[in-house]
LODRENTOR-153391 format. One line per 2 residues: number of its first residue (from 1); their letters; for each residue z, y, x of C-alpha. Coordinates in steps of 0.1 Angstrom, whole numbers, m for minus. Layout:
# residues N
NUM = A = Z,Y,X; ...
This chain:
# residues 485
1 = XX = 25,m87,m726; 26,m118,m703
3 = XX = 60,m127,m692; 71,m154,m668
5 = XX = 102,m184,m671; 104,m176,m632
7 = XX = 84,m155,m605; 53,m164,m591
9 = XX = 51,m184,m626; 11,m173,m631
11 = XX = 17,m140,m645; m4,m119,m621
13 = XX = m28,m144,m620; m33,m147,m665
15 = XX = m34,m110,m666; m60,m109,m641
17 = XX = m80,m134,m659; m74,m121,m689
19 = XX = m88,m89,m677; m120,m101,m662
21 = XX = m130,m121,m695; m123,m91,m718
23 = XX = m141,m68,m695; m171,m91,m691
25 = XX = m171,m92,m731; m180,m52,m733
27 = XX = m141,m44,m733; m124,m15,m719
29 = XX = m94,m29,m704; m66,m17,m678
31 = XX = m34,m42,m662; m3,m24,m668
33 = XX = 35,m33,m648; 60,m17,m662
35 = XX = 83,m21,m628; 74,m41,m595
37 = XX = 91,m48,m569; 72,m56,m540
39 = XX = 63,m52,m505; 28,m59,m508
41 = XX = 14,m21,m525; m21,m5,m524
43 = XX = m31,32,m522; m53,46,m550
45 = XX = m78,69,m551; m56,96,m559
47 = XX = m35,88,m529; m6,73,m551
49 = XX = 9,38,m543; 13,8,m564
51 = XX = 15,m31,m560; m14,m46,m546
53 = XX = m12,m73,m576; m22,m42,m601
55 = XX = m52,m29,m575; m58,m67,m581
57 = XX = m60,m65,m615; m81,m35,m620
59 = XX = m106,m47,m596; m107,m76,m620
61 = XX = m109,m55,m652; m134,m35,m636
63 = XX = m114,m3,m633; m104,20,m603
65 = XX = m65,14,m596; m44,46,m610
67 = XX = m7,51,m602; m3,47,m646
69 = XX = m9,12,m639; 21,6,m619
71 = XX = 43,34,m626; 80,22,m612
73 = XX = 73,4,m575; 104,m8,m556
75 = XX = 98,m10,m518; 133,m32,m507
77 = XX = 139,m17,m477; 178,m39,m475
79 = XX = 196,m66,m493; 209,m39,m515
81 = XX = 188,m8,m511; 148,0,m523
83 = XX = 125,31,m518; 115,41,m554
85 = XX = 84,51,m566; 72,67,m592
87 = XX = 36,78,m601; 26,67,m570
89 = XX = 52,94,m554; 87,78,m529
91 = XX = 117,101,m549; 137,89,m523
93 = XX = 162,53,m517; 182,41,m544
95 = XX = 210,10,m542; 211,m17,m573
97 = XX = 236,0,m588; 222,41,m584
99 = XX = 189,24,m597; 205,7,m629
101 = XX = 218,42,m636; 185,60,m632
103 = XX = 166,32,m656; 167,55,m686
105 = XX = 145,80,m666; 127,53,m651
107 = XX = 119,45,m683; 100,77,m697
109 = XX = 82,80,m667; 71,41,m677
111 = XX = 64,54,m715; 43,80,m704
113 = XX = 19,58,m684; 15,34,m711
115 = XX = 12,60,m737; m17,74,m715
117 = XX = m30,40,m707; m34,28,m746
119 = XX = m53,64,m754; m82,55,m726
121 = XX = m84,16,m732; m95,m10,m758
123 = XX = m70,m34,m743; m40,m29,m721
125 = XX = m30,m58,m703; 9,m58,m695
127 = XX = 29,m82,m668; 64,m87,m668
129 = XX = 90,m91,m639; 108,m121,m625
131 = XX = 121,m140,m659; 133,m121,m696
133 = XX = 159,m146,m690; 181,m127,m664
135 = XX = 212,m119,m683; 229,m98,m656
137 = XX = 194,m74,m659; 192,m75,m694
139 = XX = 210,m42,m699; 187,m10,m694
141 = XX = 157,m37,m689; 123,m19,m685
143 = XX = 106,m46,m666; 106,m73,m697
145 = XX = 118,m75,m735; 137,m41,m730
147 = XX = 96,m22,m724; 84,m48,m751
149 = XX = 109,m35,m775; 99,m4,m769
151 = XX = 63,m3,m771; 67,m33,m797
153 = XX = 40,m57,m781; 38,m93,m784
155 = XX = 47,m117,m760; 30,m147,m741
157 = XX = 53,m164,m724; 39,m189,m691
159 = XX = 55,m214,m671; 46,m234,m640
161 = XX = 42,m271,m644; 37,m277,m607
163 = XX = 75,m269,m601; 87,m293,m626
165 = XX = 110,m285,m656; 85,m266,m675
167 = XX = 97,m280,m709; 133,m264,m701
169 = XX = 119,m234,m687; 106,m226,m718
171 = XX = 132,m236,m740; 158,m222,m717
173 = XX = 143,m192,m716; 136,m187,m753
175 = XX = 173,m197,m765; 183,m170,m737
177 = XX = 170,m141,m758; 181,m126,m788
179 = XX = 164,m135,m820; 141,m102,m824
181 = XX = 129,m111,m787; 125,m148,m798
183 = XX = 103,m135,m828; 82,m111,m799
185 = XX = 71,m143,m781; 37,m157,m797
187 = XX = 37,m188,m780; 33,m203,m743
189 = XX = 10,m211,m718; 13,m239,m695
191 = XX = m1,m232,m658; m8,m252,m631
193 = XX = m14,m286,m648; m32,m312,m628
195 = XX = m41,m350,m637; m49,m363,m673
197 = XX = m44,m336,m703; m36,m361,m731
199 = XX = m7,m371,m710; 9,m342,m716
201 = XX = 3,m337,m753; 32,m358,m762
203 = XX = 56,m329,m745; 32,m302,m765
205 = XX = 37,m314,m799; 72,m315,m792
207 = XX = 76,m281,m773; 56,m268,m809
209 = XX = 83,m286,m833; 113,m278,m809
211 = XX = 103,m240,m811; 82,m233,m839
213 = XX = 58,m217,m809; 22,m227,m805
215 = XX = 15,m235,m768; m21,m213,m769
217 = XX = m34,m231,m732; m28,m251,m703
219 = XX = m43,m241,m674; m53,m261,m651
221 = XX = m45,m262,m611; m69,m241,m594
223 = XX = m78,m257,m557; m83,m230,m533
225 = XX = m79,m198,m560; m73,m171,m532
227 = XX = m64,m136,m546; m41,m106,m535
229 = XX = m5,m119,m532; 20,m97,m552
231 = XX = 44,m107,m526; 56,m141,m514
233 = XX = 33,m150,m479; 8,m174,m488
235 = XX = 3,m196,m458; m28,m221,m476
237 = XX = m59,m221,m457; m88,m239,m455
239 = XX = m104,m252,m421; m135,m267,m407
241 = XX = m130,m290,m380; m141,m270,m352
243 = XX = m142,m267,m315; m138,m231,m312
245 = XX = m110,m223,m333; m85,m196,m323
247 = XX = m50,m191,m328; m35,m165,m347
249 = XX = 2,m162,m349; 22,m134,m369
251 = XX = 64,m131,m370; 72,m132,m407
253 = XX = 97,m101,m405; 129,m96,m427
255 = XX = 109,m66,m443; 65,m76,m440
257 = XX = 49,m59,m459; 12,m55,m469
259 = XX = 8,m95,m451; m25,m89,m475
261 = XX = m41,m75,m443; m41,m115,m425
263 = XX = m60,m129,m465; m96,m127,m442
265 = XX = m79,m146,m413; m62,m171,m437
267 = XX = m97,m182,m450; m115,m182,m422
269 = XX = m128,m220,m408; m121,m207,m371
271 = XX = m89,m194,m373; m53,m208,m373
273 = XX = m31,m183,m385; 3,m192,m385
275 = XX = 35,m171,m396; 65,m178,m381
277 = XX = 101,m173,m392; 131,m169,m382
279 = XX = 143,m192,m355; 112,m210,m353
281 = XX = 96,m215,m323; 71,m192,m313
283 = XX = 37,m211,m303; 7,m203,m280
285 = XX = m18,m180,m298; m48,m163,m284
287 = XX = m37,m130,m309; m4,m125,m318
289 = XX = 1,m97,m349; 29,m76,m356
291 = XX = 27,m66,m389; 40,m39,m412
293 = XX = 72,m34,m415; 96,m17,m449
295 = XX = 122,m11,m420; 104,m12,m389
297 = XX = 138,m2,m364; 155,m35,m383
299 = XX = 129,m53,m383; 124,m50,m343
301 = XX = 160,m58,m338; 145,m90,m359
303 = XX = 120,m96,m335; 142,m94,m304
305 = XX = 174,m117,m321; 143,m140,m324
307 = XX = 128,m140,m288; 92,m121,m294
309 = XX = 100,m96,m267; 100,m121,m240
311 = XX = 73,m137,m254; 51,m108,m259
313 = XX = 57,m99,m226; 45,m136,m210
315 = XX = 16,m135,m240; 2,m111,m221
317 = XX = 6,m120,m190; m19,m150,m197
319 = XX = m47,m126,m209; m35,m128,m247
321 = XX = m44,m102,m272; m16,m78,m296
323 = XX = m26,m62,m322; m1,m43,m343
325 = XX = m8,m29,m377; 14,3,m390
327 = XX = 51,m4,m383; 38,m30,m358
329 = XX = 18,m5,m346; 47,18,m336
331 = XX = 73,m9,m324; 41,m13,m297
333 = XX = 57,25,m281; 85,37,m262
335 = XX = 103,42,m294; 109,46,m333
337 = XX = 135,69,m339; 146,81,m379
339 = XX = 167,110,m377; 164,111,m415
341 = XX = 175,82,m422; 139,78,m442
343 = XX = 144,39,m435; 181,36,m432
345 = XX = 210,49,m413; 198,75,m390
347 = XX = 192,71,m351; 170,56,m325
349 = XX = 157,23,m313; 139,14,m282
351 = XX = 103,m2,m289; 83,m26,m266
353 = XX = 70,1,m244; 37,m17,m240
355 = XX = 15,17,m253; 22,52,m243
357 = XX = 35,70,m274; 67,76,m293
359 = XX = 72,76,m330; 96,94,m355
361 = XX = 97,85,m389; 96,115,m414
363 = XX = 101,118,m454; 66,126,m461
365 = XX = 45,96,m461; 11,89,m456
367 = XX = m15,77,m485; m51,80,m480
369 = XX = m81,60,m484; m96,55,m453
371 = XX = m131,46,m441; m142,52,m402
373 = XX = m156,28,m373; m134,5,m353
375 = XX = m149,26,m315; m128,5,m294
377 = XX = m153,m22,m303; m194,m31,m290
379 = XX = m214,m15,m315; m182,3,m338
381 = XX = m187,m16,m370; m174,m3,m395
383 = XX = m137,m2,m413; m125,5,m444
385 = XX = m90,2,m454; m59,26,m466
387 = XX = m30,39,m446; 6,37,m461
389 = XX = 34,50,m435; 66,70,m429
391 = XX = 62,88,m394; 42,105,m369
393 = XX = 32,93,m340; 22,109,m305
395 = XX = 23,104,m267; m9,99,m238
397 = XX = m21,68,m255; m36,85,m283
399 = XX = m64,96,m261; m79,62,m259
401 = XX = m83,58,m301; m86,26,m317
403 = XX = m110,38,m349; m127,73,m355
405 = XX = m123,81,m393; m150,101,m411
407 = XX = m132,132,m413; m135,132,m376
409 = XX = m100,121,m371; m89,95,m350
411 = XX = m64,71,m354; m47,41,m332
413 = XX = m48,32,m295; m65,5,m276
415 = XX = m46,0,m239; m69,6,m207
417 = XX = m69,m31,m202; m82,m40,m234
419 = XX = m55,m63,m243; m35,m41,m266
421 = XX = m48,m27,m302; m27,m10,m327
423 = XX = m36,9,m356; m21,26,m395
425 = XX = m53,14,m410; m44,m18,m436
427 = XX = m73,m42,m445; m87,m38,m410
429 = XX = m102,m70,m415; m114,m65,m448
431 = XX = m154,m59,m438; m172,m87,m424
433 = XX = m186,m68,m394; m154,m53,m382
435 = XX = m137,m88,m386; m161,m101,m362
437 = XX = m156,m79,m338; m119,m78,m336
439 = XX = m121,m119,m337; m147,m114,m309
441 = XX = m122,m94,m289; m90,m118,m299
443 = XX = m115,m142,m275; m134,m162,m304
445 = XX = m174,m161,m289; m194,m167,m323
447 = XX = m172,m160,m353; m185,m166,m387
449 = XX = m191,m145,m416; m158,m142,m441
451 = XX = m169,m114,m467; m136,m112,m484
453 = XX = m141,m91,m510; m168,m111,m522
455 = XX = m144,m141,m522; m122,m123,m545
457 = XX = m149,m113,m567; m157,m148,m571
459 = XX = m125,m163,m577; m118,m139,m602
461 = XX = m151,m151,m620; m140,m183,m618
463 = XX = m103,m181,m628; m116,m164,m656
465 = XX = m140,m192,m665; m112,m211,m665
467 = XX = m85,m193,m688; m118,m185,m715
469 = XX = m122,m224,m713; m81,m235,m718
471 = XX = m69,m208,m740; m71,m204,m778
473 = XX = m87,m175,m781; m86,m169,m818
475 = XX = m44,m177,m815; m42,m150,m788
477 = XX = m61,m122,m801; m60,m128,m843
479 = XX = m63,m93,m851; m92,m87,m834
481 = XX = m109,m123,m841; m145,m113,m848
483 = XX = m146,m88,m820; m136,m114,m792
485 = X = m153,m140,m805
């Protein structure tokens, strides 16, 4: 089991490499997360949902995603409130507290999966949650040293070096836990190391006599490393100096979720995606993108406190493009109204009007695989993606579909102008072709070829080039020496 000092420490990231080395080594291997919370999920084959980060690590482990992978996913949907999901299944919202009193169910559900996992695989790869360290979640924990406890695994225990203190995140976090869960850890990994390796050994030997813990790698700083955020919006690119770049802008709202979709935009030379927050200004963009949303009626009060509608409004008015992706798909019609309360309290709210349609959010959602052609578009290149939403939507503008799915379905609108696109399908941009022609459309004449998927494939090669290279292989796996050797 990997387990962080922090989030976003390099847990996601070692299990992933881990997984592409053992699996390239004749291994059968699967990722397992106990509990995520996240906003960023994928649909599996099955038409379960989990995080994206485990769809992440089963492409690099060579494995279809399964819902046993990720069994407990937390959706926030407020401060204090989450859609739970187990198996792939919504049971229903949950506060903190309801949730801390449902853990010990959570937690067979969490048992089974693993239980199943270990039978099929040589290897199963486990990533924690946040920190062990958390001494107000220690009680019930299933995300941690409570689930290694009870399927008695050892621990690897990695910190981040790029945001300083790594010597007392490790320490800090080691004296935090009780001396069984101190004996669980087999030793550390530093990640994100960059500049001269021998200046750091002095701080290794002493981290080794300080704790009687091996540190088993450092890892070094990967420039440009692009794979599936579990959450957080990564806003790194990389650009080529050219003349016919466009501008992409997309509101970073309260509750994004799946921001995955924009990864093709983020890399590619001729765009300039930017996301913007609250209270920032908004700036000119040839495409503006409203994304998906946990909580979409909140999450358009959001973009009205923060001056899109106005700006959407005079967007278009200059010959702009909107596109708007699930939930920012239906704030594009007259209304979303929840008289459920599938998303919070119950009632209506007014959308942008700018398509035809009305939506009402129900407590069946929708998870499918998806694969059609993007019609709206010269020559309908093709799409491939996944759909993940509450609500159905319906109105005249449904007429004039956006994409034709293979089942002969359609989905989406594109506005008798031309100027307006919106659509449930995620990863729309996913496929070379049909990321040319939406680019084409957003105004950009000759875009260039981003194949995404084989970006990924490629980083994860590399990343795990990189952790066979800086870890001790024969500290990590001693049981099993000869075999990964």
């Amino acid at each position: 089991m990997v387990q962080g000092t922090t989030s976003d420490a390099g847990k996601t990231t070692l299990v992933a490499g881990l997984g592409r080395v053992l699996a390239r080594r004749g291994f059968k291997v699967a990722p397992f997360k106990p509990q995520n919370m996240a906003l960023n999920s994928a649909v599996t084959a099955g038409g379960g949902e989990i995080g994206r980060a485990q769809a992440l690590q089963a492409q690099a482990c060579g494995v279809s995603p399964h819902c046993d992978m990720n069994p407990i996913l937390l959706k926030p949907s407020s401060d204090i409130g989450a859609q739970v999901i187990i198996h792939g299944k919504a049971i229903g919202m949950m506060n903190a507290r309801e949730y801390h009193n449902f853990k010990p169910v959570a937690l067979k559900a969490v048992m089974a999966s693993y239980r199943r996992l270990c039978e099929t695989f040589d290897y199963v790869l486990i990533e924690g949650a946040g920190s062990p360290a958390e001494i107000n979640l220690r009680d019930g924990d299933i995300a941690n040293m409570g689930f290694a406890e009870a399927a008695d695994c050892p621990v690897l225990l990695i910190a981040d070096i790029d945001k300083g203190g790594v010597f007392a995140h490790l320490v800090g976090t080691l004296e935090l836990l009780s001396a069984a869960e101190r004996e669980r850890v087999i030793g550390f990994v530093i990640n994100k190391f960059r500049g001269d390796r021998s200046l750091l050994q002095s701080g290794l030997d002493w981290l080794e006599a300080k704790t009687g813990k091996p540190v088993i790698g450092v890892l070094p700083y990967w420039h440009g490393l692009y794979l599936d955020a579990e959450d957080a919006i990564n806003t790194e690119q990389e650009f080529a100096a050219a003349a016919d770049t466009i501008n992409v802008v997309v509101p970073a709202l309260s509750r994004i979720s799946n921001h995955t979709d924009f990864d093709t935009l983020r890399l590619h030379p001729q765009v300039d995606l930017s996301f913007v927050k609250a209270e920032q200004a908004i700036p000119a963009a040839d495409l503006i993108i409203l994304p998906g949303t946990k909580n979409v009626r909140s999450d358009l009060q959001w973009l009205r406190r923060n001056g899109w509608e106005p700006a959407l409004k005079r967007h278009l008015r200059y010959g702009g493009r909107v596109l708007g992706i699930c939930g920012g798909f239906q704030m594009l019609g007259h209304s979303v109204s929840d008289p459920g309360g599938v998303e919070g309290a119950p009632g209506e709210s007014q959308g942008f009007g700018l398509l035809d349609f009305e939506t009402a959010l129900e407590a069946e959602k929708c998870l499918r695989e998806i694969n059609g052609k993007l019609i709206c578009l010269p020559g309908a290149p093709a799409v491939s993606g996944y759909e993940i939403h509450c609500g159905k939507t319906t109105g005249p503008a449904l007429q004039h579909p956006a994409v034709v799915l293979a089942d002969g379905s359609s989905d989406g609108v594109l506005s008798a102008d031309g100027q307006i696109m919106g659509t449930y399908v995620h990863g729309l941009f996913a496929q070379p072709a049909a990321a040319r022609g939406l680019l084409q459309w957003a105004g950009l004449i000759e875009p260039d070829r981003v194949d995404q998927t084989q970006r990924r494939e490629d980083d994860l090669n590399r990343l795990a080039d990189g952790v066979e290279k800086h870890l001790q292989w024969e500290q990590l796996f001693p049981k099993k020496n000869t075999e990964i050797e």
